[in-house]
N, C-alpha and C positions, 0 to 999 in steps of 0.2 A: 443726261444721256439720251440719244435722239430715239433709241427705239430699244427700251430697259427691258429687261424678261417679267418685272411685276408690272408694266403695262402690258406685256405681251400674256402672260396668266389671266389677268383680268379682262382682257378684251376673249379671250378664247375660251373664259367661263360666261362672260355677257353673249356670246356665238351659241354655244351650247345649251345654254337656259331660252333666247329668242328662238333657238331648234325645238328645242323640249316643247316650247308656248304653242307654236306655230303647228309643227302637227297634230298639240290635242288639238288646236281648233280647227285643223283640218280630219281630224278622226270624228271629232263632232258632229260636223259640218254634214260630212258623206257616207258615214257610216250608223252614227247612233241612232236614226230614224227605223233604219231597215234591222236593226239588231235587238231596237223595240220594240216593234212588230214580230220578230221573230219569237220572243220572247213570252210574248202574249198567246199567239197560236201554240206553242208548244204547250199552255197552261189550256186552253182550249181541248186541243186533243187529245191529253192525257184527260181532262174531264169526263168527253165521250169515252172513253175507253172504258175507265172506270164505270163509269153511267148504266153504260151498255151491260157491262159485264155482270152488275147488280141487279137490272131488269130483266135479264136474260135468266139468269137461275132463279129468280122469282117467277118468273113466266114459268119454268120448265118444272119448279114445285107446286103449281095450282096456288101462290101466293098469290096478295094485292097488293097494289103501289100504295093503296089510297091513306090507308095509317101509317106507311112509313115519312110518306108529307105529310099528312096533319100534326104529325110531333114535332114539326116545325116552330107551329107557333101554341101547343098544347102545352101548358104550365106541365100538368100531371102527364103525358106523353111520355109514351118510355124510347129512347136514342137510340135507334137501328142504325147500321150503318151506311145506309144509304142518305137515311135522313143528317145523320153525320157529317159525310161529303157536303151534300147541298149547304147546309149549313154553313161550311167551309168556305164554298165558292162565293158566297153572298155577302160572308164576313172580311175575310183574304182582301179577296181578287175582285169585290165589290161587282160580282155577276148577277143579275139574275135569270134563272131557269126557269121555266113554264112544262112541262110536261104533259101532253092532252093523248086521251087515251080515243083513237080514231073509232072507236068499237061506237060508243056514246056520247064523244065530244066532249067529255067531261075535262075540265082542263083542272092540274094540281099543280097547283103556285109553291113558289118558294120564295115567292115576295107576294105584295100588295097588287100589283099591279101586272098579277101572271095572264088577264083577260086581254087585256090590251097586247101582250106578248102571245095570246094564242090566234087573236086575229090577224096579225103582222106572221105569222110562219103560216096561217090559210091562204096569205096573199101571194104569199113566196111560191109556197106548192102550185098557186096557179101561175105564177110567173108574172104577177106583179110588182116589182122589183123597183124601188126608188131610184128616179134616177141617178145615177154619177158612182153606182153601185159598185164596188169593184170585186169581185172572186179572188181570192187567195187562195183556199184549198179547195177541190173539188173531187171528193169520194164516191162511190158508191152509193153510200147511205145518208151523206152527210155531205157539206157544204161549209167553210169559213168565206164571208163576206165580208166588206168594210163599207159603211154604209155613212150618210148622213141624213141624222134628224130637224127638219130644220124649225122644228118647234124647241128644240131646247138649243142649236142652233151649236150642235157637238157631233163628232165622228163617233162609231160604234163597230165594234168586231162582233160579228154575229154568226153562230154557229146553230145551222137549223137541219131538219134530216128526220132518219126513222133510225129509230132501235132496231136490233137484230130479232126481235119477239116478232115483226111483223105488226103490230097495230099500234106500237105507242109512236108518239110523234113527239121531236122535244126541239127547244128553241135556248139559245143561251145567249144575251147581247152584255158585253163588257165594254164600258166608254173608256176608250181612248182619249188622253189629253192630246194636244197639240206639239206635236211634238220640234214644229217648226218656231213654237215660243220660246220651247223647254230649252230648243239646242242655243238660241240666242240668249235668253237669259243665263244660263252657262257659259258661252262663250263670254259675253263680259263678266259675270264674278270672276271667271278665268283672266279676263286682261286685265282685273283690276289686280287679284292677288299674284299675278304671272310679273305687273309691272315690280307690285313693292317690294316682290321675294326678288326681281330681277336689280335692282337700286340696293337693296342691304345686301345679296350678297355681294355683290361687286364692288362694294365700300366694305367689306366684309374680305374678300380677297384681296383686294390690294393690300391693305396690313397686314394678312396672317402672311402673305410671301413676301415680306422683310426679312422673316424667318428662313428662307430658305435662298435670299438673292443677297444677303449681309453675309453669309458664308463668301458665296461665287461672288461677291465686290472683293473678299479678303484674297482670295483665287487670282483675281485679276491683278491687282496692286502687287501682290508676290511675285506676279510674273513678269511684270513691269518692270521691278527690281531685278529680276533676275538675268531681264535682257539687258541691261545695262551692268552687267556682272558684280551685281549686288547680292552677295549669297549669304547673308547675314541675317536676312527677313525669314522668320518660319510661319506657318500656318498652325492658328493657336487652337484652331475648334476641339472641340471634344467629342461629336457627335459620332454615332457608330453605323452610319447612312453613307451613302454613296458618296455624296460628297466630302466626308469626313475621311471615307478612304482615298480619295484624290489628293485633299489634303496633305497626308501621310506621304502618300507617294512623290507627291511633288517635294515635301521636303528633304524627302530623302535623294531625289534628283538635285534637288540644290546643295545640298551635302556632297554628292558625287564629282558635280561638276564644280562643286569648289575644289574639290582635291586635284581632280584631271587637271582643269586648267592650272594650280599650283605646281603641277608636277610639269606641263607642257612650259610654263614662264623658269622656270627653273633648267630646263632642259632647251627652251631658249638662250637662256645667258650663257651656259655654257654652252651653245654652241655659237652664239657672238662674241665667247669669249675665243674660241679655237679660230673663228673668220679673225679677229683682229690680232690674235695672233699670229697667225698666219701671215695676214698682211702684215702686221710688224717684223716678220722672221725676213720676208721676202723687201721690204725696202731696206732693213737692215744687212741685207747681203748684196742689194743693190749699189747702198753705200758703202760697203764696205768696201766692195771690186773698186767702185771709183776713185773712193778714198788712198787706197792701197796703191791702186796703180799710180795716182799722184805723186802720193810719198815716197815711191819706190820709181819713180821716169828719174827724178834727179840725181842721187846716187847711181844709179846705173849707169847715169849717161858720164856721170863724172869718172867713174873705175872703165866704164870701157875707151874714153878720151885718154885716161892716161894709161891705160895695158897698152891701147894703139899706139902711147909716143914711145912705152918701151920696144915696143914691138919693132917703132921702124928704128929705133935707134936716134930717137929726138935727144934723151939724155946722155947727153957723153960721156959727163965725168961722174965719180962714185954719189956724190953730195945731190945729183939730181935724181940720179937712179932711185937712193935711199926718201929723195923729197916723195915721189912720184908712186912708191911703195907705201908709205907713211900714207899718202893720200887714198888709195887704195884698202891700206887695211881701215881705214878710222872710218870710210862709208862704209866696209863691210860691216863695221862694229856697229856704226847706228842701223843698217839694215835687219840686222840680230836681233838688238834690242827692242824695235818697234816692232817683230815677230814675234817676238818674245810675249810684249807686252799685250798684242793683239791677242794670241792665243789666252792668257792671264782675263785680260777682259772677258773673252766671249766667255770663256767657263764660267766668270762671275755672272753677267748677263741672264744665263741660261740656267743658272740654280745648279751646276756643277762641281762648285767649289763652295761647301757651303762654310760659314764659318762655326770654329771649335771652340765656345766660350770656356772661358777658365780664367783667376782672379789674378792680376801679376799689378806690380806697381809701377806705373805709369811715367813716374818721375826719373827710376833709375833706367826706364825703355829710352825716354827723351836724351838724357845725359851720354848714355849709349851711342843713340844715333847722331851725336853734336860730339863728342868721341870720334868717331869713323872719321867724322868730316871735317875732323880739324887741319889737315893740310887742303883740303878744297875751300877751306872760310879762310885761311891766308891768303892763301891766291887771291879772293874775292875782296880782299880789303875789309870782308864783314865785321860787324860786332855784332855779338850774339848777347843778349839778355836775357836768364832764365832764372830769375828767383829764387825757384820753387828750393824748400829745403829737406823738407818733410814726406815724407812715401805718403804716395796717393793710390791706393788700391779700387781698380776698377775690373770689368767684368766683360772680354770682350776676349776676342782671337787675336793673338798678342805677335802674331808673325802679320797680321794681315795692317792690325792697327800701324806696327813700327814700319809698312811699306805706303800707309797714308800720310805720317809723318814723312818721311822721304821725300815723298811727291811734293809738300808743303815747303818744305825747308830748299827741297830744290829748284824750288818752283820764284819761291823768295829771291833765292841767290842769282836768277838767271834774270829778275827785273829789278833788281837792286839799285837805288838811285838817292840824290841827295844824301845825307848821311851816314847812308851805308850802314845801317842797323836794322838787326831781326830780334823781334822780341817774340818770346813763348811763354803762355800766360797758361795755366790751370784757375777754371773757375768752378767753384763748391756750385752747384746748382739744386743740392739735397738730394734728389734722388739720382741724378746724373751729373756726369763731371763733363768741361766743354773745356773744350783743349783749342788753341788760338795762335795762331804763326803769322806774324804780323812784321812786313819791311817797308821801309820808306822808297818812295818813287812815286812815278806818277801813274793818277788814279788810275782806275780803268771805268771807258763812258760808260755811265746808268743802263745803255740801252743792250751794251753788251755782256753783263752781268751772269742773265741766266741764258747765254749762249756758252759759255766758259765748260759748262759740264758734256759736252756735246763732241763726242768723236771727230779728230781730227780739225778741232776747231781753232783757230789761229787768229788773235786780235792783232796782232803785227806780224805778220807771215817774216818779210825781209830779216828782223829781230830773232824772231824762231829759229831762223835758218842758221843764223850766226851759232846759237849755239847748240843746236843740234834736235830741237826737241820735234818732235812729232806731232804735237797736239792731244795727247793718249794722257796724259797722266793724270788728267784732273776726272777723264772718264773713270779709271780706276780705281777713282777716288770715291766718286758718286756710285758705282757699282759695288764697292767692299761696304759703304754708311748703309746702301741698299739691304744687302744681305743679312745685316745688323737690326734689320727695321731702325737706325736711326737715323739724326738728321745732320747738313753739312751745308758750309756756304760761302760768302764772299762779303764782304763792304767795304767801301772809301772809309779812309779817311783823311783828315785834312792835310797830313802830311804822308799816306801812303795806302796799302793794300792789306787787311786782313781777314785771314782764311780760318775757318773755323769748322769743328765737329763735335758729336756728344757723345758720351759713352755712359753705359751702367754704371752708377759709384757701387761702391761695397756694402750699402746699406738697401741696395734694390732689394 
């Protein structure tokens, strides 16, 4: 990943540690010198204060200084608290004090070396002043100066003046290191421990925030899925932190919009199921108008040719009148019946007629409708062959099936050819029984097979017309199997045409 959040934690903890580095060594740099200093004089002046305050009530009870110094260096000396302090400041703060009483020049050391410290504050009072000398404090009584010795070849804070008694004089120098060493030898311990703490923690941070960027990869991947309507992926973590609760939430988003979107593809289909029906309703009635008006230009034209020849008085004699009436009524008949059938269709079509299942036997329905039509199979020259001997009980709407047979058997007799035989078969299929109306003649082409169930469909129109049919009955057909949920169909064969359906046996 070009720019990961554990490279972006580790570079913004390496920013904030070279922050950190960076200003002690600029706090060092410009500040510790003078905070040094400061630090010193404030131990200075409280010295004098005290100092003062101790000489001063000694002065003002006819005390002496001179044994509260000599128990400095006095095994048997008993610790006053003056001599205390001093003590203090020489041990500590590695000062030493001189104290010379200007009465007799008597100087009382609190080191070795308080002679040479009482000559050096004679020189002061006159205003001989080392040069490069600089004043830091400048009191009343008293003086801080920063001096350099250059026999020992060190700076010194020296605090010299008069007591408030009026005769003691005191001198106090405390050496100053170099504080311009101190800040650079600090500065580098600092850049060396500033680098190595700065190298382990940030090999140190990029590992621990695996811990917390292995979550937010799992965050991402989920969401990944998600965009590409994956809602199956959840976020497994268990932790009770922020991201743990994103986690939670996002799952449950995914959750959500699994449902929505279930509910929207659902509430899609049904309504591409209402658009196609729709469009089906509307080309279905497109054809229908066309179809209808077809079916219906012939007949009409033929009843209103001959109303006209009676009308002018074309037929003379009784025998034409009676022809030309005959004509007349036999198209009104087929005009009936294809309204008939039309209206029959569209209710089946439309789920208006649903069918009334109930168990009847099938063999004596057959027998039945070959019964009715025994002086129509005269006519036709037919032989009928029908086996069957044995009641076949099936499961199915028994007014609706015996108007499928009809269709079948009539359908036979109006292409009947070469031998002139209809055979009807019942075949055991176990759980459905297929019932088969089969006549010789010739085939019909392969390519017009499954155009047969098709409204108004006519593979020899000229043929049709002869004897009357409309194109409607095999729809009828396909629409009653429909209603049935079963199935229905057609095949050559070598010597003719067989039509077939299934129905429920009595063991469904």
């Amino acid at each position: 990943m070009k720019h990961s959040i554990r490279g972006r934690f580790t570079m913004i903890f390496v920013g904030l540690m070279a922050a950190v580095l960076f200003t002690t060594w600029a706090v060092n740099s410009f500040f510790l010198e003078g905070f040094y200093t400061r630090q010193k004089l404030k131990i200075l002046e409280r010295a004098y204060g005290l100092i003062n305050q101790l000489v001063v009530e000694k002065a003002d009870n006819g005390e002496s200084l001179t044994e509260d110094l000599q128990s400095l260096y006095s095994a048997d000396g008993e610790q006053t608290e003056l001599s205390r302090l001093l003590r203090l400041m020489s041990e500590k703060y590695n000062t030493n004090i001189a104290i010379v009483d200007s009465m007799n020049d008597d100087a009382m050391p609190s080191a070795r070396d308080a002679r040479f410290l009482a000559d050096r504050v004679h020189q002061y009072i006159l205003g001989r002043n080392n040069p490069g000398t600089e004043v830091l404090v400048n009191q009343d009584n008293y003086k801080i100066q920063k001096s350099y010795d250059r026999h020992s070849q060190a700076y010194y804070l020296e605090s010299w003046g008069f007591f408030e008694d009026n005769r003691t004089i005191f001198i106090m120098s405390m050496p100053i290191a170099s504080i311009h060493d101190s800040v650079a030898v600090s500065n580098k311990f600092l850049a060396y421990v500033g680098l190595a703490a700065l190298v382990a923690g940030s090999a140190l941070m990029y590992f621990t925030t695996k811990k917390v960027t292995s979550p937010i990869m799992s965050l991402a991947s989920l969401s990944a899925r998600m965009s590409e309507l994956d809602f199956e992926a959840r976020y497994e973590g268990r932790s009770e932190d922020e991201i743990g609760v994103l986690g939670r939430s996002m799952n449950t988003l995914s959750e959500k919009l699994k449902e929505t979107i279930g509910e929207l593809k659902t509430a899609n289909n049904e309504l591409q199921r209402d658009i196609e029906e729709k469009i089906r309703i509307d080309e279905t009635r497109k054809d229908f108008i066309a179809n209808v008006s077809h079916e219906l230009k012939t007949p009409i034209a033929l009843i209103q040719g001959y109303a006209e020849g009676l009308t002018e008085g074309m037929a003379e004699d009784p025998d034409s009148r009676d022809y030309y009436c005959e004509v007349i009524m036999d198209e009104a008949n087929k005009m009936n019946k294809m309204v008939k059938q039309l209206l029959n269709l569209t209710a089946l079509e439309f789920g208006n007629d649903l069918p009334v299942m109930e168990q009847f036997d099938i063999t004596a329905l057959i027998r039945g409708i070959l019964s009715s039509a025994g002086i129509l199979l005269q006519q036709k020259e037919a032989t009928v062959v029908f086996d069957q001997e044995t009641p076949v009980l099936v499961w199915a709407d028994e007014f609706k099936i015996e108007e499928v047979i009809t269709n079948y058997l009539n359908n036979a007799l109006n292409h009947l050819g070469g031998e002139r035989r209809i055979e009807i078969r019942l075949e055991n299929l176990g759980q459905e029984v297929k019932v088969s109306v089969f006549n010789t003649g010739t085939p019909i082409p392969e390519e017009e097979l499954d155009k047969l169930w098709t409204k108004f469909y006519k593979v020899d129109k000229a043929h049709t017309r002869s004897y009357g049919g409309s194109g409607i009955g095999l729809s009828i057909v396909k629409a009653i199997m429909d209603s049935h949920n079963k199935e229905c169909g057609v095949e050559n064969r070598p010597d003719g045409v067989s039509f077939w359906f299934t129905v429920d046996g009595s063991s469904h």
